[in-house]
Backbone as numpy.savetxt, mean C-alpha at the origin, in Angstrom:
# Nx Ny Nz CAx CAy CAz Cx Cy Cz
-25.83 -1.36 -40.39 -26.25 -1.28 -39.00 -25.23 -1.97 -38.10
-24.67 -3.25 -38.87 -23.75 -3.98 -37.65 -22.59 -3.00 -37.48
-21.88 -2.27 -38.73 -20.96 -1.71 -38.43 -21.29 -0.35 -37.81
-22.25 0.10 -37.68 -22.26 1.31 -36.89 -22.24 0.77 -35.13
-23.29 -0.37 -34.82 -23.23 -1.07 -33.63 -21.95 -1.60 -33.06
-21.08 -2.00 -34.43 -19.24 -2.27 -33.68 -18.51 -1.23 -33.48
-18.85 -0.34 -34.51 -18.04 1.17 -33.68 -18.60 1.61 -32.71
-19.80 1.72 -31.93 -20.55 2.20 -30.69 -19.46 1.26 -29.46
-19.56 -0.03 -29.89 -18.77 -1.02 -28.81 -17.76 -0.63 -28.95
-16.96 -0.22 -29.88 -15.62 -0.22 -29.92 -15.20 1.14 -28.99
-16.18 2.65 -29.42 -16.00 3.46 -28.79 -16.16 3.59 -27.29
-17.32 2.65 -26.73 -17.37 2.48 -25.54 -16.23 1.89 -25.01
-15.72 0.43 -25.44 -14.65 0.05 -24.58 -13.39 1.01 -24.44
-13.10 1.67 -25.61 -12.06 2.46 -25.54 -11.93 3.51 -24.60
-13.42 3.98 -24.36 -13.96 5.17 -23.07 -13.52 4.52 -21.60
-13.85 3.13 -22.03 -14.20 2.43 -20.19 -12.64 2.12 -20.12
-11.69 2.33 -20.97 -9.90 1.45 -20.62 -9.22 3.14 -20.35
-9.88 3.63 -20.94 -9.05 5.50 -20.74 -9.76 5.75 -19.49
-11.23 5.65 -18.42 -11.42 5.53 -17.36 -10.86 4.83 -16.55
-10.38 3.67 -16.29 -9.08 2.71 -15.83 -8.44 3.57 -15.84
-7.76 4.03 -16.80 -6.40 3.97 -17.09 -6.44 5.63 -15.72
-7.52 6.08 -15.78 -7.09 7.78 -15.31 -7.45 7.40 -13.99
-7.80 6.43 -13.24 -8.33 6.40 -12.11 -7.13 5.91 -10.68
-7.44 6.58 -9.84 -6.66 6.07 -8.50 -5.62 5.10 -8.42
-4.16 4.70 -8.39 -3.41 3.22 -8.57 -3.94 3.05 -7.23
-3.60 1.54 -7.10 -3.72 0.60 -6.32 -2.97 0.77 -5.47
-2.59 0.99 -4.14 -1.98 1.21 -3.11 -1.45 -0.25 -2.76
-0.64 -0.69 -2.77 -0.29 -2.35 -2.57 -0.13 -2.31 -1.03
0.23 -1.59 -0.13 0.67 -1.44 1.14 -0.17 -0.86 2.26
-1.06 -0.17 1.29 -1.96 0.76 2.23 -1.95 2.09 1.65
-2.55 3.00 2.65 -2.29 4.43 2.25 -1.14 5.08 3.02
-0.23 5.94 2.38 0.92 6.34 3.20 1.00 7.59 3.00
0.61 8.98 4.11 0.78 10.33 3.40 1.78 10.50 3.69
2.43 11.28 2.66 3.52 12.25 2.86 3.98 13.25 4.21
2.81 13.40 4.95 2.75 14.19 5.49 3.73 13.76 7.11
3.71 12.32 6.72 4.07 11.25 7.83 5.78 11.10 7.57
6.12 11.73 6.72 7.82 11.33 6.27 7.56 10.41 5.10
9.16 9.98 5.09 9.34 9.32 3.60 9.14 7.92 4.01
8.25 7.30 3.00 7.42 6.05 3.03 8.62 4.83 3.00
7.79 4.08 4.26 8.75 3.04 4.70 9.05 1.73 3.62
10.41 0.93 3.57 10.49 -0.22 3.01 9.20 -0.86 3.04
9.01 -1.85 2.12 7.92 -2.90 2.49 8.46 -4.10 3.49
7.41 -4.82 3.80 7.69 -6.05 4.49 8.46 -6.41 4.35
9.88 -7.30 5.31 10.12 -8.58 4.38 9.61 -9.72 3.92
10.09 -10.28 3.30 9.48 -11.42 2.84 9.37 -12.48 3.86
10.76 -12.33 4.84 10.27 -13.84 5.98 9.40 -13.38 7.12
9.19 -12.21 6.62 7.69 -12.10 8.08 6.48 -12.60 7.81
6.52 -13.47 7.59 5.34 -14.16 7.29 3.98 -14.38 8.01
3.74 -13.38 9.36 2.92 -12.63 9.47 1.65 -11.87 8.67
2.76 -11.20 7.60 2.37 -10.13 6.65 1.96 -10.54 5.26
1.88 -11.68 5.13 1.54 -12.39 3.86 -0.03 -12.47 4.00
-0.48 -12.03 2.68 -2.07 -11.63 2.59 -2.33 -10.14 3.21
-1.63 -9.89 3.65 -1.77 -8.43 4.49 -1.32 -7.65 4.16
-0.19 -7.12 3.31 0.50 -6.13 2.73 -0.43 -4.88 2.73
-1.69 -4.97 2.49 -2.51 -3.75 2.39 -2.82 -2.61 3.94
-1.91 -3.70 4.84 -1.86 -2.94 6.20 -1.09 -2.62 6.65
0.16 -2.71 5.75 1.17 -2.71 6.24 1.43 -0.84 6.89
1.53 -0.27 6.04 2.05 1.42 5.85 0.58 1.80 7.53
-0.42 1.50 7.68 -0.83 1.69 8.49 -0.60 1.31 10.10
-0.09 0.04 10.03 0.79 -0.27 11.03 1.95 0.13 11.45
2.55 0.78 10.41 3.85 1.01 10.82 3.50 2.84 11.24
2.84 3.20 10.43 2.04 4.90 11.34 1.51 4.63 12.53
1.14 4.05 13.03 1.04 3.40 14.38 2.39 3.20 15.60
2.73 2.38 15.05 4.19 1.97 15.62 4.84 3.21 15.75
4.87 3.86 14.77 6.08 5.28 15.24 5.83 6.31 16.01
4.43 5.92 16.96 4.22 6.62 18.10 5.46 5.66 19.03
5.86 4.92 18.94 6.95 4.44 20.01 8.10 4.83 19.54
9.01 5.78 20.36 10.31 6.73 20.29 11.30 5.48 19.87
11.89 5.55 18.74 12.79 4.99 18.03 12.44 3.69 17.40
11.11 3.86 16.80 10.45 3.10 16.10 11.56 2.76 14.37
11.74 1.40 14.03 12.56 1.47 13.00 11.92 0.44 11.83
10.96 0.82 10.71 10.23 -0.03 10.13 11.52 -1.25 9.68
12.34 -1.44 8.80 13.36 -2.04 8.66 13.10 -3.17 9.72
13.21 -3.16 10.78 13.29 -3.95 11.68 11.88 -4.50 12.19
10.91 -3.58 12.41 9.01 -4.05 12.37 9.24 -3.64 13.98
10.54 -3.10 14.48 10.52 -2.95 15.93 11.02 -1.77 16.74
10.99 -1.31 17.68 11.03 -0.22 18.44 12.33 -0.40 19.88
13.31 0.63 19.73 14.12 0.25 21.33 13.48 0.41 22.31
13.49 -0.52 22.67 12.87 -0.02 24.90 14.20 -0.19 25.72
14.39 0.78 26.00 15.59 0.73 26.61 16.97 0.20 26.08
17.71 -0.87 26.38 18.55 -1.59 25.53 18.33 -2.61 24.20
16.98 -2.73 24.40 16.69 -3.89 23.56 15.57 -3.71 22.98
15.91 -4.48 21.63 14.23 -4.30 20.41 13.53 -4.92 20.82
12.26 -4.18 20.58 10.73 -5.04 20.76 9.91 -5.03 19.76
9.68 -6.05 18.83 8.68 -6.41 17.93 7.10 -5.14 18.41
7.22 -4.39 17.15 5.72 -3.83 17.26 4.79 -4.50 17.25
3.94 -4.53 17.71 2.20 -5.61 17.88 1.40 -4.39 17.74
0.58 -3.54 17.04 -0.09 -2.90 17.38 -1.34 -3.38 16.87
């Protein structure tokens, strides 16, 4: 009986790690469609802003590129002669 009860467990966990395994990855940045162009660098590291936040990032920056010469690289947009930090 025990060994039929350790193969039941055994078969279950093996079911529940092949469910993992087939399910959705983790988006570290957010969601980014394709449909938007080719997906931007991540943060840098000294924006320290963006620390704990990474998961908003790709959404912020789809935002931002409603402003004409929006450049993720930089987190900023030209206005005229000069960059301006996106805030959105």
């Amino acid at each position: 009986m025990r060994k039929l009860l350790f193969a039941g467990l055994a078969a279950a966990t093996l079911i529940g790690a092949a469910g993992v395994a087939g399910a959705q990855p983790v988006e570290r940045y957010g969601h980014w469609d394709p449909a938007w162009g080719a997906a931007p660098p991540p943060p840098l590291a000294k924006w320290h802003r963006w620390r704990g936040h990474e998961a908003d990032w790709y959404g912020h920056v789809h935002t931002c590129m409603t402003h004409h010469g929006y450049d993720p690289r930089r987190d900023a947009y030209m206005d005229g002669h000069r960059w301006v930090t996106c805030a959105d």
